[in-house]
C-alpha angles and dihedrals in degrees: 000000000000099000085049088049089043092059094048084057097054087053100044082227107173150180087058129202117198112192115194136157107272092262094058109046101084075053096056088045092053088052092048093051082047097052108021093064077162097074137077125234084242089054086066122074125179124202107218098161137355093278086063094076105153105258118253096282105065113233117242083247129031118182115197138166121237094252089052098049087063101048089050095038091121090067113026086046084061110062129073111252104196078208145013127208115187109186129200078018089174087093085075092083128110103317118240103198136026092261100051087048084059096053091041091054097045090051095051091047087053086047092051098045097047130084101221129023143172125204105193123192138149084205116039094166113025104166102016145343092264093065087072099058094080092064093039091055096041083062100050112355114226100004086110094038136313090246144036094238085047089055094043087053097048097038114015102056091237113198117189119197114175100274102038152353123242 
């Protein structure tokens, strides 16, 4: 967190949206309020529920779950976030259920519309290569592939017998 707040610092990027799993976002205040000696306390809004929407003028810093970045989408999609940190961004891998296709959207939409962007993980592919096509291709869609089976053929030694694919 600090080399990725470090490098919002170098280039004065804000506002700044930090997107974490729930548990994490009081952790990534605190750091912000660490590294960024620079802010205020009232530069640094956390989103805790849908009634915590940032107020018209965007703070220099907005932390948000995944789940609440989608059910504020329409907001927080609208404004112009000079950069974008995603952590644990891992989560962004071929969604299982229809809510996490929804969060998973709403975050790839964000990705795509922003200038700058970091995806953070200790664990970028935590299962297989191809969970990590999802994040590659919200950063620059195709370069890898135009496709997910494109991308599993060219990186992910793909092997196909009659019955199934491995």
């Amino acid at each position: 967190s600090m080399q990725a707040l470090a490098a919002a610092a170098c280039l004065d990027a804000y506002p700044l949206l930090i997107v974490v799993p729930a548990t994490l976002r009081l952790g990534w205040a605190e750091e912000c309020e660490k590294w960024l000696t620079f802010l205020l306390p009232t530069d640094i809004h956390v989103i805790f529920s849908s009634t915590d929407r940032p107020p018209p003028q965007t703070p220099k810093v907005v932390v948000v779950s995944y789940k609440m970045l989608h059910r504020l989408r329409s907001d927080l999609l609208s404004r112009a976030w000079q950069l974008v940190i995603f952590d644990e961004s891992h989560t962004l891998r071929t969604p299982k259920s229809r809510v996490d296709v929804q969060q998973t959207s709403t975050a790839v939409r964000l990705i795509r519309k922003v200038r700058r962007c970091l995806l953070l993980s200790g664990t970028p592919s935590p299962h297989r290569p191809m969970d990590m096509f999802l994040q590659l291709d919200a950063l620059h869609g195709g370069l890898l592939g135009a496709s997910r089976f494109e991308f599993a053929k060219s990186f992910c030694d793909v092997v196909r017998f009659p019955f199934y694919s491995v």
